[in-house]
Every structure is written in C-alpha cells, then in structure tokens.
C-alpha positions in Angstrom: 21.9 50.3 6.9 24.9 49.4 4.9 26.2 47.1 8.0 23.2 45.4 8.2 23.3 44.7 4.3 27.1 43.3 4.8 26.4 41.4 8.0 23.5 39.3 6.0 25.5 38.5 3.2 28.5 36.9 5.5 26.2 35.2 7.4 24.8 33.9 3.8 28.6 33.3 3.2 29.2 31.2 6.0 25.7 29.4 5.9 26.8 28.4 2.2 30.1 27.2 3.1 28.8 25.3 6.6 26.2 23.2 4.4 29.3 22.5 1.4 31.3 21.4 4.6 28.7 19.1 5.9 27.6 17.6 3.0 31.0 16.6 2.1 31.0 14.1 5.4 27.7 12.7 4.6 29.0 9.4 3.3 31.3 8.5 6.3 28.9 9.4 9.2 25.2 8.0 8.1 23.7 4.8 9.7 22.3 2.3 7.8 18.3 2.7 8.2 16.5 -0.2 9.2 14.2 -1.1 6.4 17.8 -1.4 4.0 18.6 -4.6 6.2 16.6 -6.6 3.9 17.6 -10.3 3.6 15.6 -10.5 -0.2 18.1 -8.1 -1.8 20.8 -8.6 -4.1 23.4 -6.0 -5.0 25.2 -5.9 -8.1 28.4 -3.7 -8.5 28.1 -0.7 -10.4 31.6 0.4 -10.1 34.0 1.3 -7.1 33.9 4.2 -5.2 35.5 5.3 -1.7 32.3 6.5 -0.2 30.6 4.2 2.3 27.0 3.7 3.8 27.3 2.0 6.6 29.7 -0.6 5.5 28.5 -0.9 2.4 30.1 1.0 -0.6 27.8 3.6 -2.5 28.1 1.6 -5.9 26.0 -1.3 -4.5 23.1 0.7 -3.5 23.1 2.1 -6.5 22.8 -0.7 -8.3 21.1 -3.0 -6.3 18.2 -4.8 -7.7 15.7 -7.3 -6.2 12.1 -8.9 -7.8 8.7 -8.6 -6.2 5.4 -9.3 -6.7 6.3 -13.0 -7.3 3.2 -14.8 -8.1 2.7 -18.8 -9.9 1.4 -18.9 -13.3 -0.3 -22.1 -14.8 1.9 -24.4 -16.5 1.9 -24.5 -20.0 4.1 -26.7 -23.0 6.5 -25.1 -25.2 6.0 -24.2 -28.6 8.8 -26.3 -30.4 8.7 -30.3 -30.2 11.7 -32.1 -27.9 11.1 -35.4 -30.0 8.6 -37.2 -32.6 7.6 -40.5 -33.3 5.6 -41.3 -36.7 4.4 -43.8 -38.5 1.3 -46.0 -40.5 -0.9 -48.1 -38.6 -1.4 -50.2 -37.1 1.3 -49.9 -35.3 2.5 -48.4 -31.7 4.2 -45.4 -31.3 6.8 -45.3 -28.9 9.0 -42.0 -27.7 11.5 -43.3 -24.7 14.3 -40.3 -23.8 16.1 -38.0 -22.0 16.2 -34.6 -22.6 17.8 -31.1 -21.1 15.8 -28.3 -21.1 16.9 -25.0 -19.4 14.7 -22.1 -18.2 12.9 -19.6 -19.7 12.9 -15.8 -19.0 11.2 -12.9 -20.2 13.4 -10.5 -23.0 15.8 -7.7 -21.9 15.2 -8.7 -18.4 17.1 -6.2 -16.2 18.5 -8.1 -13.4 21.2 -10.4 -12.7 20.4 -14.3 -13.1 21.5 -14.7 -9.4 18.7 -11.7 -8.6 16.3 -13.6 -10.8 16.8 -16.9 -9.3 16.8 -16.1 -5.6 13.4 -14.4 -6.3 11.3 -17.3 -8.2 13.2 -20.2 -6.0 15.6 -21.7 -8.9 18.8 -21.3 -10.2 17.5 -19.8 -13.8 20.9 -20.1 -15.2 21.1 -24.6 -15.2 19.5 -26.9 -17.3 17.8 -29.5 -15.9 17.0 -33.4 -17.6 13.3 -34.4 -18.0 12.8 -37.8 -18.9 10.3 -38.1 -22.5 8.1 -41.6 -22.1 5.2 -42.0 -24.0 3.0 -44.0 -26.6 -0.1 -44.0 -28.7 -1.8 -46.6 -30.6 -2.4 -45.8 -34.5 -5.4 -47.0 -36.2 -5.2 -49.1 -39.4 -5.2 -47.1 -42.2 -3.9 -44.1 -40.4 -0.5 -42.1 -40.5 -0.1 -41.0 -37.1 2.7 -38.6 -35.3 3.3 -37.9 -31.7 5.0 -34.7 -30.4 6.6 -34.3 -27.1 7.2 -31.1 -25.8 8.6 -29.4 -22.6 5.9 -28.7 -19.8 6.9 -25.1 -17.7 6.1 -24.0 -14.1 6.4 -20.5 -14.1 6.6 -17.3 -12.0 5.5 -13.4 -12.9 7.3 -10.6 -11.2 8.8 -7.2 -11.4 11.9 -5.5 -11.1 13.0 -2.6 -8.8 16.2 -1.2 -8.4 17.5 1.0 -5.4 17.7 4.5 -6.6 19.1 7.0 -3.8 17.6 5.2 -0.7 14.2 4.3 -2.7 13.2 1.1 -4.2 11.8 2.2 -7.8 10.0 -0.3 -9.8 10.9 -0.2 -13.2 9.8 -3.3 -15.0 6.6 -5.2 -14.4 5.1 -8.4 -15.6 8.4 -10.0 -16.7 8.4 -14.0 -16.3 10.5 -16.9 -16.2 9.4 -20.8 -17.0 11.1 -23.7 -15.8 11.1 -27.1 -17.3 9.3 -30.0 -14.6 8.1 -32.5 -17.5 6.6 -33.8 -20.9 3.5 -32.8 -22.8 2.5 -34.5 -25.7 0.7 -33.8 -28.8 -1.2 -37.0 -31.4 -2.2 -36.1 -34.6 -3.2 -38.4 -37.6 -4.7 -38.2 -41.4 
C-alpha cells in the first residue's frame, strides 16, 4: 500500500513537471490559425517581447485592435458657424470662401487613428478644404444674417481588441464625421 501511495505521487511529479516543460515551448511551436489571417486588422505595439506566434511577436496580438459593425449615419451640420454675413436690407448677402475642416470622432476613442481610418474609409487624422458659396436676399426693413456651417458624412462602429486569441468587443456606438460641404442657416428681425 505504501508503494502504491509513492508511485502516484511521482507520477503526479513528473506529470507536473512534463506540462511546466511543454508549456514553456508553446510560443515557438504554434501555427497561426486561419481565421487570425485577417486582412481588416491593424496591430498596434504594446511592447517587445521575444515570444513569437507564428511570425508575429506576442505584443501585437495583444494589442491589436480593429472596428466593426461599420454602418452610414445621415449627414448632419455642425454646431458652430465657419463664416457669417450680416446686414440691413435691402441688400444681398454674399459669403464666398474657403475653409479647412478636419474630422470628427467620438471621445476617448480606443484605437489608433490609422485603425479608425482603415475602418470608415478615410484618413481621420487630415483636414480637408470645403469651399463656402452662398447668398440670400434681405427684405427692406429687415436685419438679416447668414450662417454657414460644416455638413458631416459619418460612420458608427465599435471597437474590439484581440485578447488571448479572441476578438472582445469593448466599445460600441462610437462615431466619426467627416466634412463633404456647407450648410447654411438665414435668420432676420
């Protein structure tokens, strides 16, 4: 009885030690499985580290990030006028410019701008010019002002991040606007 109870704990012993062993070698001997051959993902670095998954360090999975769900929204004008043109009538009013405007992206956003702009289609981190044309007649007797403002196209999306081997989403119904013209606004009193 007492060999029996000695021969089960070395074999515990040696069962221990064989998984330590093998577990060790894990990083250097794993293929890459298929479905992480995506062409839509973007790693960021993390850090360095020796290990390696099938050419590709550890660090990057780890920290590799990607959007989905990528859906249009309606456009929509911003909320702070680009130029004004005022005045009594009757007169014209006349705004002729040139503007930049860059993009606009949801707060605290956790992804790259290079992960952000390969998943709505446009490089999130330029400005781009828009040209401001336009006019309005003001009655007699009237003090008139016209607003332009920035028109957005936009996308909605969420965030994963790789987290082991798993994608895990972690932030849903962030957005990003991007400027493609003018709105304007008339009032008068």
């Amino acid at each position: 009885m007492g060999d029996h109870l000695k021969l089960q704990s070395v074999q515990r012993g040696a069962t221990i030690a064989a998984l330590s062993v093998s577990l060790l070698g894990v990083g250097t001997t794993t293929q890459a499985a298929p479905s992480m051959k995506s062409s839509n993902v973007t790693s960021t670095q993390a850090g360095t580290t020796g290990d390696s998954y099938a050419g590709t360090r550890l660090a990057d999975f780890r920290s590799a990030k990607r959007l989905i769900n990528v859906r249009s929204l309606p456009s929509k004008c911003g909320k702070t006028p680009i130029a004004t043109a005022e005045g009594k009538g009757k007169m014209t009013l006349r705004i002729d410019d040139t503007r930049s405007a860059g993009s606009v992206l949801s707060r605290n956003i956790e992804a790259s701008n290079g992960v952000i702009s390969a998943g709505v289609g446009w490089d999130v981190s330029k400005s781009h010019s828009i040209t401001v044309s336009g006019s309005k007649e003001v009655p007699r007797g009237k003090y008139g002002t016209l607003q332009a403002y920035v028109k957005y196209s936009g996308k909605k999306f969420d965030v994963q991040q790789m987290i082991g081997v798993d994608w895990w989403t972690f932030q849903t119904g962030m957005t990003a606007y991007k400027p493609i013209g003018v709105c304007f606004k008339y009032s008068e009193r």
